[in-house]
Legacy VTK file of the C-alpha trace (Angstrom):
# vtk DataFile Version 3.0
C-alpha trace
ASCII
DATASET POLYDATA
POINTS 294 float
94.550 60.617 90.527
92.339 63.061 91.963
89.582 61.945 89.583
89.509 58.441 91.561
90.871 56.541 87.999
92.317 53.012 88.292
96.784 52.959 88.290
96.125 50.755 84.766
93.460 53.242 83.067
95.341 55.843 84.480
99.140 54.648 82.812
97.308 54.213 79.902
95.433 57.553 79.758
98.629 59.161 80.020
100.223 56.872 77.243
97.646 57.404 75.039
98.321 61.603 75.048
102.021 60.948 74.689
102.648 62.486 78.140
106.061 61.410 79.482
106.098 59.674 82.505
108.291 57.421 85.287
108.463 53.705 84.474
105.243 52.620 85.108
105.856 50.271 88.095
107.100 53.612 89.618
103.972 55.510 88.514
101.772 52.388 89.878
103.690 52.573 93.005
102.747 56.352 93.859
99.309 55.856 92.729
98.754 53.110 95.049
100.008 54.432 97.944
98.006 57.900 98.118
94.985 55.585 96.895
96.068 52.987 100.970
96.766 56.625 102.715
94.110 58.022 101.530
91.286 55.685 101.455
87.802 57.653 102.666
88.504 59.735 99.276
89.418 56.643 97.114
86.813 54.241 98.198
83.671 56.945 98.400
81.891 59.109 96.660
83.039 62.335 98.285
84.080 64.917 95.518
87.651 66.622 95.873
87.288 69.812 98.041
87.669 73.160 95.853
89.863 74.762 98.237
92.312 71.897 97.808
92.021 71.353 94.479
92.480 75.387 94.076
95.065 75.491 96.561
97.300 72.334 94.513
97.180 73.770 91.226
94.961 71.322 89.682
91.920 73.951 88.727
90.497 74.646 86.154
92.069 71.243 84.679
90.485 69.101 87.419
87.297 70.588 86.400
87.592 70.094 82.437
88.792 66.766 82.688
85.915 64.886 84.724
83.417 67.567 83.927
82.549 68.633 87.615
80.502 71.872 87.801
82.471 75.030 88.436
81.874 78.751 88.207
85.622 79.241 87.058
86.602 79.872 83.771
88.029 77.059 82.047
88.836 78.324 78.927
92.449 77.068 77.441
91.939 73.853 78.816
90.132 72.010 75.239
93.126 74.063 73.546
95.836 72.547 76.042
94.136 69.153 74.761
94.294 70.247 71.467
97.765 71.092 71.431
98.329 67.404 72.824
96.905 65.921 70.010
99.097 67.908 67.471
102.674 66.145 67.749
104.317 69.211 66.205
102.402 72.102 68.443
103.723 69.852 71.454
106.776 69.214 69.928
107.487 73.024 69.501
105.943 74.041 73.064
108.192 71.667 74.943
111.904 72.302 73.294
111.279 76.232 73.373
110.304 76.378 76.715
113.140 73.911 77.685
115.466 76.298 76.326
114.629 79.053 78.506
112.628 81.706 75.548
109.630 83.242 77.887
105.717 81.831 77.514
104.985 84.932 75.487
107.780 84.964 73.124
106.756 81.083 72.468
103.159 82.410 71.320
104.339 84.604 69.257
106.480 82.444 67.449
103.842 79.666 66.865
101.461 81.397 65.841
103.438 83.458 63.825
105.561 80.514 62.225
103.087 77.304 62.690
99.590 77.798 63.763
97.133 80.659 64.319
94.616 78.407 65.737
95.474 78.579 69.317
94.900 81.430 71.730
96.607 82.914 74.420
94.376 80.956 76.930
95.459 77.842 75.404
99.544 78.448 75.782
98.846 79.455 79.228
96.633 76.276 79.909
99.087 73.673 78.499
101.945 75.617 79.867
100.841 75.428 83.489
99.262 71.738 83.121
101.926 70.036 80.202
105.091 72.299 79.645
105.941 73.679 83.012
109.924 73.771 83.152
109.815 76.515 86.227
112.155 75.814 88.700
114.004 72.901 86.922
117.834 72.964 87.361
120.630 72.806 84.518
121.155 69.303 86.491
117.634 68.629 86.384
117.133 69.234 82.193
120.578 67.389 81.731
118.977 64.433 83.216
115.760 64.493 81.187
117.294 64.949 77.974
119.890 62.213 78.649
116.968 60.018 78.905
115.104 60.458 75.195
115.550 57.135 73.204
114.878 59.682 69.744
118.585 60.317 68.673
117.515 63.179 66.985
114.740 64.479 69.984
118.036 63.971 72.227
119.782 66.540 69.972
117.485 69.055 69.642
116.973 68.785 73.803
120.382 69.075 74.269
120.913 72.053 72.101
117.799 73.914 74.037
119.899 72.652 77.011
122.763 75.232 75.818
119.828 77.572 75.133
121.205 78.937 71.975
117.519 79.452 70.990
118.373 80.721 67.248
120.311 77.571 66.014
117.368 75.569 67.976
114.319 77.516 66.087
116.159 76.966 62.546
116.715 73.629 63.521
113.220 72.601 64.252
112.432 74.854 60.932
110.431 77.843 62.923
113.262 80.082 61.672
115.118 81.251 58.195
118.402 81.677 59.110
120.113 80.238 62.865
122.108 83.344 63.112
119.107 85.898 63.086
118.766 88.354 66.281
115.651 88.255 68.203
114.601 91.961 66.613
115.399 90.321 63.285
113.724 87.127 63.903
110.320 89.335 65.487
110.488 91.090 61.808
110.408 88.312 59.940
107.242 87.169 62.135
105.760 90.445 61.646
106.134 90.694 58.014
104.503 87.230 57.566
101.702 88.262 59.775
101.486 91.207 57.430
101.236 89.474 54.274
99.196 86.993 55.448
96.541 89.463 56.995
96.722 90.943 53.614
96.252 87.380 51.911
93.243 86.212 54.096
91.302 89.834 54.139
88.399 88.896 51.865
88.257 85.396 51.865
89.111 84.736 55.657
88.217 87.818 57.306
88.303 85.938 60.967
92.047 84.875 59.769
92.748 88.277 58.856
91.758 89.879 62.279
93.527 86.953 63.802
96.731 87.450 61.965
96.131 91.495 62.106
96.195 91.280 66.168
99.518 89.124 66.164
101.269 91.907 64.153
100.082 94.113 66.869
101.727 91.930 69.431
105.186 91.420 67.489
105.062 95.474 67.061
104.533 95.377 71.183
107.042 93.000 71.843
109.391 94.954 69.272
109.178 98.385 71.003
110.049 96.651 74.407
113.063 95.778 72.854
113.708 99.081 71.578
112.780 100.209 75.839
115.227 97.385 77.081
118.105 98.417 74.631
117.703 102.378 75.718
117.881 101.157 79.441
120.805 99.049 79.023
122.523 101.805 77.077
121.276 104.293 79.623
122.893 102.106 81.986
126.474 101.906 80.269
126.265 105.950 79.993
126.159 105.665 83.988
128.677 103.487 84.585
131.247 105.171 81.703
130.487 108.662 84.435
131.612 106.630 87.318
134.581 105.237 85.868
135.559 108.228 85.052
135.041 109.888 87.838
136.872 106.990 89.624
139.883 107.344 87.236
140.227 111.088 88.627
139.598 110.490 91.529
141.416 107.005 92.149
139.989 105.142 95.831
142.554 102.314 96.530
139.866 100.694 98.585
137.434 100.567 95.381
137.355 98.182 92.423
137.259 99.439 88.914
134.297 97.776 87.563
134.989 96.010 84.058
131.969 96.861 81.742
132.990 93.752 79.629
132.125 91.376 82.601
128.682 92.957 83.092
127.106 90.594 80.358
124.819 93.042 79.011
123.117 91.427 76.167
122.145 94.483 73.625
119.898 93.386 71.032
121.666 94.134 67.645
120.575 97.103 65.526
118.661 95.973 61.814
117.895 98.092 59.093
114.797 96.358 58.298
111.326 98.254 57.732
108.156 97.027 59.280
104.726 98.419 57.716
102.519 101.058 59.866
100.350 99.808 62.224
98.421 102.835 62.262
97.695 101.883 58.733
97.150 98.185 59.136
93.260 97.764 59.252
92.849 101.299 56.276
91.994 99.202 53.548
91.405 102.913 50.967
95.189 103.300 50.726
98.550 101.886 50.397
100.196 101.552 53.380
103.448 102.778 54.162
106.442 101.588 55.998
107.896 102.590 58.904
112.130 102.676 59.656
112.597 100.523 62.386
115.485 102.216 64.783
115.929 99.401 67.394
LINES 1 295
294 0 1 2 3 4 5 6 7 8 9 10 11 12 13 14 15 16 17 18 19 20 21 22 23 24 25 26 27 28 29 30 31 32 33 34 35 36 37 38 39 40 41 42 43 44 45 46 47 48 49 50 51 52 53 54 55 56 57 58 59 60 61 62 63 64 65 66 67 68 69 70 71 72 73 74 75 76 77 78 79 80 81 82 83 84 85 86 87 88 89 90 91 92 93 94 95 96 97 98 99 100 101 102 103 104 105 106 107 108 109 110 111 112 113 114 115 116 117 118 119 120 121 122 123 124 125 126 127 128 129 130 131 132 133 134 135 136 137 138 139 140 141 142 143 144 145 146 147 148 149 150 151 152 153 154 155 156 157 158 159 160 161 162 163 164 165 166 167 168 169 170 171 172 173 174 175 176 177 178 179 180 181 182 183 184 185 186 187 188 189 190 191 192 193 194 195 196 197 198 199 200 201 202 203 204 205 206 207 208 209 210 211 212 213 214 215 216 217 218 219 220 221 222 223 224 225 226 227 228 229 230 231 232 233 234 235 236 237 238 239 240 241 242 243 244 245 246 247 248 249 250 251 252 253 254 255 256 257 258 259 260 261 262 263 264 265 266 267 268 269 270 271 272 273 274 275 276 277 278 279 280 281 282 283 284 285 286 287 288 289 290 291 292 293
C-alpha cells in the first residue's frame, strides 16, 4: 500500500507469494479507504516520508521492495523473499514460531536440520516482515488455525497451538525421535553440523565454514542451558533453606511455598558426547570428544 499499487495488483501480489490474507473484498475494502483518506499521497508523486516509514515498521522492506534509495542496510530482505519462495523454509518458519520456540532456536534448527543457505539476517528479515506471531493471544492462534482448509496444515497448527514443540518438530520431520529434550535435540544438531563440516571440508570449503560456525552456535546455545539449569537449581537450593527455616520457625501468618507448583522446567540431564570445539577447525589431528554434563 505504501508503494501506491492498485487493490487488484496488490491481492494478487500477495496471492502470488502465498501470503495469507482477509477475504479479498475485506482486503479491497481497507485498501480503498486509506487510498479516499489519504488522497495527496495516492494520487501524486510525493515519496513516503522516511521518518514514517521508519517510525511504522515498514524499513528496510519498503525500501527493497520498490527499490527507493536508502543508506540503511537492507540485507535479509532478498533472503526473507527467498524463504517465500521455498514452501518448506516457510512452512517450517511459520509452525515453529506459532508454537512459541524463540527466533534463535528456529535458526538453529533449520539450518541445522533443512537448509544452510540462509543467514541470520534473513530469519530476522522474514520474521519481522512474514512470521511475526508477537503479541498474538491463545484466542487469537485458536482462531487462525481454525481457519486452514489443509486438514493436515490444521493439525500440525493446532499441535504448535499446545506448543508441545518436540512431537511438532518430529512431526514435520526436523526431528528423530518426538520425545527428545531440547539438550538432546541441540546434540543431535550439533553432531550433524559436525559430520557435515567434516564431509564438505575439501570439496565445499564455504559449506564447511558455514556448517563449522553453526556448531559453534549449538555449543553456545548448549552452555546457556547448562547456565539456566545451574540457576534454576541454585534457585531450588534457596528455597529448600527457607522452607526449612520456616518449618523451625513456623509464622502462622506465612504460606509454605510448594516447590512442585513453581513450574520450573529443568532441562533433563544426557549422557551424550559432543566433539571439542577447540579442536574443530585443527585439521593435523583427531579430534577428541568432550563429556557433556548439562
Amino acid at each position: 500500500m505504501a508503494g501506491k499499487i492498485s487493490s487488484p495488483l496488490f491481492v494478487e501480489d500477495l496471492t502470488n507469494r502465498k501470503i495469507q490474507i482477509p477475504k479479498d473484498k475485506e482486503l479491497i475494502a481497507i485498501h480503498d479507504e486509506l487510498v479516499n483518506t489519504n488522497p495527496e499521497y495516492f494520487t501524486s508523486e510525493i515519496e513516503a516520508d522516511p521518518d514514517w516509514v521508519k517510525d511504522v515498521g515498514l524499513s528496510p522492506m519498503f525500501y527493497f521492495r520498490w527499490k527507493k534509495p536508502t543508506d540503511l542496510s537492507l540485507r535479509g530482505c532478498e533472503g526473507a523473499f527467498r524463504i517465500l519462495e521455498d514452501p518448506r523454509m516457510m512452512k517450517y518458519m511459520h509452525l515453529l514460531s506459532f508454537a512459541g520456540i524463540t527466533k534463535d532456536d528456529i535458526e538453529l534448527i533449520l539450518n541445522a536440520k533443512y537448509n544452510i543457505s540462509y543467514e541470520t539476517e534473513d530469519f530476522q528479515a522474514y520474521f519481522q516482515f512474514f512470521a511475526n506471531y508477537d503479541g498474538w493471544t491463545y484466542t487469537d492462534k485458536e482462531l487462525f488455525s481454525d481457519q486452514i482448509v489443509d486438514l493436515e496444515l490444521r493439525k500440525q497448527y493446532k499441535l504448535a497451538l499446545k506448543e508441545d514443540r518436540a512431537q511438532l518438530i518430529w512431526e514435520i520431520g526436523l526431528g528423530t525421535d518426538p520425545d527428545l529434550s531440547v539438550p538432546d535435540l541441540l546434540h543431535d544438531m550439533f553432531n550433524d553440523s559436525y559430520r557435515y563440516f567434516k564431509r564438505f571440508q575439501k570439496n565445499r570449503p564455504d559449506d564447511a565454514q558455514k556448517y563449522a560456525s553453526l556448531a559453534v552456535k549449538i555449543s553456545d546455545r548448549l552452555e546457556g542451558i547448562k547456565d539456566k539449569d545451574a540457576d534454576a537449581q541454585s534457585l531450588i537450593s534457596q528455597l529448600k533453606i527457607t522452607l526449612s527455616n520456616q518449618e523451625s520457625r513456623p509464622d502462622p501468618k506465612q504460606q509454605i511455598i510448594n516447590i512442585s507448583e513453581l513450574h520450573i522446567e529443568l532441562p533433563p540431564p544426557t549422557n551424550e558426547s559432543i566433539p571439542n570445539l577447540d579442536a574443530l577447525m585443527n585439521q593435523d589431528g583427531p579430534v577428541k570428544n568432550i563429556e557433556s554434563d548439562d
